[in-house]
mmCIF file of the C-alpha atoms, coordinates in Angstrom:
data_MODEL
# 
_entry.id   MODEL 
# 
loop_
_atom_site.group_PDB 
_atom_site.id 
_atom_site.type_symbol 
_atom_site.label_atom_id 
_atom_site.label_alt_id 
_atom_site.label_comp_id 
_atom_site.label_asym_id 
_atom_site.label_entity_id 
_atom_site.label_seq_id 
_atom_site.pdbx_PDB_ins_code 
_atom_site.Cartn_x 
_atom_site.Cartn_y 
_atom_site.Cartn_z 
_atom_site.occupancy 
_atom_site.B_iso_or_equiv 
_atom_site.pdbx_formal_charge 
_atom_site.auth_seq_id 
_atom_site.auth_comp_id 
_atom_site.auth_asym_id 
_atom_site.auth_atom_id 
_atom_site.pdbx_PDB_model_num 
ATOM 1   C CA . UNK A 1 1   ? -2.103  -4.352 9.087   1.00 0.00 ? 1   UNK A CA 1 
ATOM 2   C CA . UNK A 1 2   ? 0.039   -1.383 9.373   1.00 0.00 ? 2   UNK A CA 1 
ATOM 3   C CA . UNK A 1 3   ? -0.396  1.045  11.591  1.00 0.00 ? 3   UNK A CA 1 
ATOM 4   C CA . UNK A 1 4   ? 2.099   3.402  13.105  1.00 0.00 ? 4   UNK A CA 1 
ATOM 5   C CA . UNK A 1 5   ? 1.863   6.466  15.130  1.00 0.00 ? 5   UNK A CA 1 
ATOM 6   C CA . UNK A 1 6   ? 3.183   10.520 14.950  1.00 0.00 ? 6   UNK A CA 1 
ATOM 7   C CA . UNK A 1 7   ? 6.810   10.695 17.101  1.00 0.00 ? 7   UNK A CA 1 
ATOM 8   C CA . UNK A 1 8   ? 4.489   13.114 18.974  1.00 0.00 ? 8   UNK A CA 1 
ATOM 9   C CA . UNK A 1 9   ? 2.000   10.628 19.715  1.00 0.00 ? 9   UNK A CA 1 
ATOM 10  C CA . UNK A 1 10  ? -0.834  13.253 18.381  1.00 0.00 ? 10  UNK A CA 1 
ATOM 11  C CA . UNK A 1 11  ? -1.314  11.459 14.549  1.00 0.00 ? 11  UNK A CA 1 
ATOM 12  C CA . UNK A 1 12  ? -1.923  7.900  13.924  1.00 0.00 ? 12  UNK A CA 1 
ATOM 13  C CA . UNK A 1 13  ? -2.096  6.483  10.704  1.00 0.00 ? 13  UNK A CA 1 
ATOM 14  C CA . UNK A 1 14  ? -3.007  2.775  9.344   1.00 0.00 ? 14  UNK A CA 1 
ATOM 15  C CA . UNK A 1 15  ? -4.103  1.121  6.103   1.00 0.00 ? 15  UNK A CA 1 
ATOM 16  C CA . UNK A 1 16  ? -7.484  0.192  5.287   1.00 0.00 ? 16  UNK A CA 1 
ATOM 17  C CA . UNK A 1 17  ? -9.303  -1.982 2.543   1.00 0.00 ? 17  UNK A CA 1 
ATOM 18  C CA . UNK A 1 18  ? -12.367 -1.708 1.526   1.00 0.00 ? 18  UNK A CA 1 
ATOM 19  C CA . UNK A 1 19  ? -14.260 -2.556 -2.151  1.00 0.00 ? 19  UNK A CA 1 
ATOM 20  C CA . UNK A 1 20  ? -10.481 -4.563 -2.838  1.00 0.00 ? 20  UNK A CA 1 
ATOM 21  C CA . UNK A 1 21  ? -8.714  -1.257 -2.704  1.00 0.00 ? 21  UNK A CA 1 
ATOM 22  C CA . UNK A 1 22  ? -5.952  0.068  0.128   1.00 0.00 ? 22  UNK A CA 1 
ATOM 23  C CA . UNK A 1 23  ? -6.030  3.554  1.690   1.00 0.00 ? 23  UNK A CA 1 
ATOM 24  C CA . UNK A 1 24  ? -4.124  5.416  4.098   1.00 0.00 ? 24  UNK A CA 1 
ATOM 25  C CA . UNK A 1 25  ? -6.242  6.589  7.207   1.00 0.00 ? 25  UNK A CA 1 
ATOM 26  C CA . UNK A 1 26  ? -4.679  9.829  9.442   1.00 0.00 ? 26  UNK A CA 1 
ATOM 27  C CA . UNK A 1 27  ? -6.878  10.639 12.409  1.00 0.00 ? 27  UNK A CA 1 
ATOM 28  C CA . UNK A 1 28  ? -10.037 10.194 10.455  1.00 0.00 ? 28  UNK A CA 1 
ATOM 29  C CA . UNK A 1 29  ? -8.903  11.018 6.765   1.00 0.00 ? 29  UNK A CA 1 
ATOM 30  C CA . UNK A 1 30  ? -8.553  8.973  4.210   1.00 0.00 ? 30  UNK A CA 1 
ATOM 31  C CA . UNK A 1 31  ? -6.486  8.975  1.026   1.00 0.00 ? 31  UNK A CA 1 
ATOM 32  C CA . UNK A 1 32  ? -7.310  8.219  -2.551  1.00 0.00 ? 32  UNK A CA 1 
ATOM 33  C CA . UNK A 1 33  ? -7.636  4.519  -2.814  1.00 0.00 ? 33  UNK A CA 1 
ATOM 34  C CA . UNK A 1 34  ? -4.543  2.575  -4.514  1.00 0.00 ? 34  UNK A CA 1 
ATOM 35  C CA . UNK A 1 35  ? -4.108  -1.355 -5.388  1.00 0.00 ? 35  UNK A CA 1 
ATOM 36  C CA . UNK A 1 36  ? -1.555  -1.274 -2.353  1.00 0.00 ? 36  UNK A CA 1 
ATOM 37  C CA . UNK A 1 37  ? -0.061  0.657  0.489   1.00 0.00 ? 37  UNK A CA 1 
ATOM 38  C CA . UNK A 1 38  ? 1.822   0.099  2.874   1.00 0.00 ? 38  UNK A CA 1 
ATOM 39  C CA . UNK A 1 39  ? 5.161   1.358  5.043   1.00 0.00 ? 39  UNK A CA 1 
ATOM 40  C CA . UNK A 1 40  ? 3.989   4.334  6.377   1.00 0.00 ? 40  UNK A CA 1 
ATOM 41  C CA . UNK A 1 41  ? 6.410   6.876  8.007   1.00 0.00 ? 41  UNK A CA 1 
ATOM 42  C CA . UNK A 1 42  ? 6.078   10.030 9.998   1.00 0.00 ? 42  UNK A CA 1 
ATOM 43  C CA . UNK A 1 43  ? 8.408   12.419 9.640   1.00 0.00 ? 43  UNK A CA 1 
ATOM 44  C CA . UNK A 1 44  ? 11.041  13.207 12.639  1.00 0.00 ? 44  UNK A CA 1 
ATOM 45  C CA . UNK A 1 45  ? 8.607   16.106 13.411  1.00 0.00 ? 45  UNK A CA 1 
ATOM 46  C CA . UNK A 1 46  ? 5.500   14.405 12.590  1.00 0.00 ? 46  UNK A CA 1 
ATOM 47  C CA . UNK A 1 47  ? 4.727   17.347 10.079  1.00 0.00 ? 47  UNK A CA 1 
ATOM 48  C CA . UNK A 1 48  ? 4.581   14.604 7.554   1.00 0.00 ? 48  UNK A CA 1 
ATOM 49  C CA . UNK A 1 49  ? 3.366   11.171 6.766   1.00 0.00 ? 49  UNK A CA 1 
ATOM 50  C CA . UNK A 1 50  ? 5.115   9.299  3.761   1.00 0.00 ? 50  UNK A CA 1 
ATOM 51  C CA . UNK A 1 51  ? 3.857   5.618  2.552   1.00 0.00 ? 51  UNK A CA 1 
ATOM 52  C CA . UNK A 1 52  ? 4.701   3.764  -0.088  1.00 0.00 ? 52  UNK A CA 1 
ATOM 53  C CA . UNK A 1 53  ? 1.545   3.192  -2.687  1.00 0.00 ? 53  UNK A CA 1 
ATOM 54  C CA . UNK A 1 54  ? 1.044   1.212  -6.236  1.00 0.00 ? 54  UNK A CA 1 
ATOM 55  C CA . UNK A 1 55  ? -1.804  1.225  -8.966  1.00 0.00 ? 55  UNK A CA 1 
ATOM 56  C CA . UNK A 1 56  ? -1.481  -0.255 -12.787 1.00 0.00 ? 56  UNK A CA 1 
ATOM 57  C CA . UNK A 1 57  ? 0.582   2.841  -13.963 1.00 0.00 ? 57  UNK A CA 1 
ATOM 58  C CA . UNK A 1 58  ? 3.742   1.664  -11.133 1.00 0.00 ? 58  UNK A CA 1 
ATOM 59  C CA . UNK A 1 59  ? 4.769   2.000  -7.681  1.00 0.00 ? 59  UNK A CA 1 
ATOM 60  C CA . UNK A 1 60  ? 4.928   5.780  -5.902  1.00 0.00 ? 60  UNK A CA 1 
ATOM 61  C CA . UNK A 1 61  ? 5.432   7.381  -2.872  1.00 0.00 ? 61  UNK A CA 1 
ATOM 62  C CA . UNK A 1 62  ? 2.477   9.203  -1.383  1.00 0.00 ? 62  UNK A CA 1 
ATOM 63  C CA . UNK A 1 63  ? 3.378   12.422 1.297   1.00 0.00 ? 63  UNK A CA 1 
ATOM 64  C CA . UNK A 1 64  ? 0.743   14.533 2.861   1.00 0.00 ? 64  UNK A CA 1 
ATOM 65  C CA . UNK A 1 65  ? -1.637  13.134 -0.319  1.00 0.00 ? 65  UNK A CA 1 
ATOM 66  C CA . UNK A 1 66  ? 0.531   14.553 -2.574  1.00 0.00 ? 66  UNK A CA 1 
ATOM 67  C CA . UNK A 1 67  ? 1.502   11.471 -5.411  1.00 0.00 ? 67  UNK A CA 1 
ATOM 68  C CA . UNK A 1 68  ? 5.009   11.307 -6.073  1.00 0.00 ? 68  UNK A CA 1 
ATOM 69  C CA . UNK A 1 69  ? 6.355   10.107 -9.399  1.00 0.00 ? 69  UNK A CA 1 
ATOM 70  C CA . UNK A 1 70  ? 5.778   6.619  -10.499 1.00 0.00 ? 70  UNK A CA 1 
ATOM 71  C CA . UNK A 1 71  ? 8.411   3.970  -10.635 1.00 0.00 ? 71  UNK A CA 1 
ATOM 72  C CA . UNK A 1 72  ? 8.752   0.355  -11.966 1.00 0.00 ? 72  UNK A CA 1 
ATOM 73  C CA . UNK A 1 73  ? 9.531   -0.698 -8.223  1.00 0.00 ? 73  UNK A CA 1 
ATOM 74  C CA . UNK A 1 74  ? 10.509  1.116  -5.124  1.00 0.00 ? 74  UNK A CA 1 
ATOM 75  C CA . UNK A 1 75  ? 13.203  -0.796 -2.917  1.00 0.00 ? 75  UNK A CA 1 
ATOM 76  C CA . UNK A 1 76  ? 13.215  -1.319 0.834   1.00 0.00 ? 76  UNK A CA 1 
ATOM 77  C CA . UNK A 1 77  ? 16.741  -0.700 1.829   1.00 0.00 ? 77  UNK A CA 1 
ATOM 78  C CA . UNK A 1 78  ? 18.738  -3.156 4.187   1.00 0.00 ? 78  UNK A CA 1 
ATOM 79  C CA . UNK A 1 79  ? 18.533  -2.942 7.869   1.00 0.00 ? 79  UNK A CA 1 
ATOM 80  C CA . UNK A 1 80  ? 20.228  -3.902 10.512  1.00 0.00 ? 80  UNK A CA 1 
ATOM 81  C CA . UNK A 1 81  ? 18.802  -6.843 12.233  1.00 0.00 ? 81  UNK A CA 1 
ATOM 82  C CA . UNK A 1 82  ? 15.894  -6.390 14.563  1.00 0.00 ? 82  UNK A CA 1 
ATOM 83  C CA . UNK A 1 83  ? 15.198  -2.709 12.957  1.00 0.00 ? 83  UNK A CA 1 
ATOM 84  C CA . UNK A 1 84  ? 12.193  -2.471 11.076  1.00 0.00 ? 84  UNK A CA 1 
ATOM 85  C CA . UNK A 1 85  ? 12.903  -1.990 6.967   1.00 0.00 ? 85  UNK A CA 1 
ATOM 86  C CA . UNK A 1 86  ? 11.046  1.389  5.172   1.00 0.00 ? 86  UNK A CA 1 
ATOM 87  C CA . UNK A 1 87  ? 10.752  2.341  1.732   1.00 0.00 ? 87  UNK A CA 1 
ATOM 88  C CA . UNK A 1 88  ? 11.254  5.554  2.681   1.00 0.00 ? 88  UNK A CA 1 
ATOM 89  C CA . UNK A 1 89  ? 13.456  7.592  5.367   1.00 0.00 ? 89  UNK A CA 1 
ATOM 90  C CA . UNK A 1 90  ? 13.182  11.020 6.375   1.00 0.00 ? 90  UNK A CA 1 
ATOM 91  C CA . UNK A 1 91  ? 16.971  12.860 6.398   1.00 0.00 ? 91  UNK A CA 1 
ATOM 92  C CA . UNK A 1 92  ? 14.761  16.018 8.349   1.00 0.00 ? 92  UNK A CA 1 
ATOM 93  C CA . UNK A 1 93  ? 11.521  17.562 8.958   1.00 0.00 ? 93  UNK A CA 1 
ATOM 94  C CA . UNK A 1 94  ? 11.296  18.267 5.293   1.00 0.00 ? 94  UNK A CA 1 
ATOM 95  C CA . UNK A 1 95  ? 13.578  15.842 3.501   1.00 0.00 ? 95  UNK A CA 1 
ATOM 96  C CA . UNK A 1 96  ? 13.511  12.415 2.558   1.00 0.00 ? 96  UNK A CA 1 
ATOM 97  C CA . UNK A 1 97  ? 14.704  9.673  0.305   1.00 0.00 ? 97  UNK A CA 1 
ATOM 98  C CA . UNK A 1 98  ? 14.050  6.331  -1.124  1.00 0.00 ? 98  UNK A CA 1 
ATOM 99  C CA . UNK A 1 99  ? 15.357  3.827  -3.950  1.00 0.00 ? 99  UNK A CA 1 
ATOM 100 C CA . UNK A 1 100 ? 13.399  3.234  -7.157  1.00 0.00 ? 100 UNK A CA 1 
ATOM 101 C CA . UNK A 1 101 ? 14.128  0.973  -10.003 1.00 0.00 ? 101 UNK A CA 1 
ATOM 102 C CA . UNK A 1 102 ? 13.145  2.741  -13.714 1.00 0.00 ? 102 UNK A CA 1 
ATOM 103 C CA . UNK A 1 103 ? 13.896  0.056  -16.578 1.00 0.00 ? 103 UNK A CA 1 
ATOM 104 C CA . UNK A 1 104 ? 17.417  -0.940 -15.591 1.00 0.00 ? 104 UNK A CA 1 
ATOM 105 C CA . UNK A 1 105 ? 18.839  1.731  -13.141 1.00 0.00 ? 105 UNK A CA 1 
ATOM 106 C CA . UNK A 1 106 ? 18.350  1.724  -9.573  1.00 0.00 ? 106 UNK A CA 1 
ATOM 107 C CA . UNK A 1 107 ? 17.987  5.534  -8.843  1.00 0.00 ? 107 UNK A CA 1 
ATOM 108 C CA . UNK A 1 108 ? 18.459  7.125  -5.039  1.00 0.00 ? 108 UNK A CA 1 
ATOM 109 C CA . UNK A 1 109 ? 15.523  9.808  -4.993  1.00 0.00 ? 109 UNK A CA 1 
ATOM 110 C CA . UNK A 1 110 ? 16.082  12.556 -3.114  1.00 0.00 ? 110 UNK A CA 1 
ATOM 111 C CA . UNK A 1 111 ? 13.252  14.978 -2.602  1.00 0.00 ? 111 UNK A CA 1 
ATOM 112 C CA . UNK A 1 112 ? 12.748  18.312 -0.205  1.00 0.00 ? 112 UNK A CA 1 
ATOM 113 C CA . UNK A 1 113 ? 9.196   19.163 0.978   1.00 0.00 ? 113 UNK A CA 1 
ATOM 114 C CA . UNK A 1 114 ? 8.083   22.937 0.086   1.00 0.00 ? 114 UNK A CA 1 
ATOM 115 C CA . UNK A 1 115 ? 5.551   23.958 2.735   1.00 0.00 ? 115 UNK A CA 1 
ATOM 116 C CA . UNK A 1 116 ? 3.182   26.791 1.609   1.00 0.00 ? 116 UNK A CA 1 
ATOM 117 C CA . UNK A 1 117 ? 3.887   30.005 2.242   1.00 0.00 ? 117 UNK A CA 1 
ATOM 118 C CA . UNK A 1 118 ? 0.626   32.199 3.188   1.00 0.00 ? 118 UNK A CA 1 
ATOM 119 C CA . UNK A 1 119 ? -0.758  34.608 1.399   1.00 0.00 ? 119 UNK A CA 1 
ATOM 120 C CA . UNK A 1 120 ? 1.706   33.426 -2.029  1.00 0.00 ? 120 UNK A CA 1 
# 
């Protein structure tokens, strides 16, 4: 089971099955249901939670519910031994990247996070 919590210590997040389906539970609230996830991350600010998800259309990454693009496969990157391996890592508070294979290239994805603005 994966579970992980916030770097604050206020969020924790885990994966859940029910009805043969996966889901990603934060403090009480669960995602849309997906034929896996897994390898959830906060962000370094724990403003965000990223986890890697897959249905029949391909592999995606999931942050703060919102579906990212799908992919053939998403890669873990290599780790130093003894450090745990994550599809995804966070370069800031609103920044992150991960590898994803689409037909034969191996692409490095590199995506920022708009927050809302209120009252736009």
């Amino acid at each position: 089971m994966d579970v992980t919590f916030s770097p604050d210590s206020r969020k924790l997040a885990y994966v859940a099955t029910a009805k043969k389906k996966m889901f990603v539970v934060v403090n009480g609230e669960k995602s849309v249901p997906y034929e896996e996830a897994g390898s959830l991350v906060f962000g370094p600010d724990s403003g965000h939670l990223a986890f890697l998800a897959s249905d029949k259309k391909g592999m995606l990454i999931v942050v703060d519910g919102v579906e990212g693009k799908r992919y053939d496969t998403i890669l873990k990157p290599p780790t130093p031994k003894g450090k745990a391996s994550r599809n995804v890592l966070f370069d800031g508070p609103d920044s992150f990247h991960y590898l994803a294979v689409e037909g034969k290239k191996i692409l490095l994805v590199e995506e920022r996070i708009v927050r809302a603005v209120p009252g736009s």
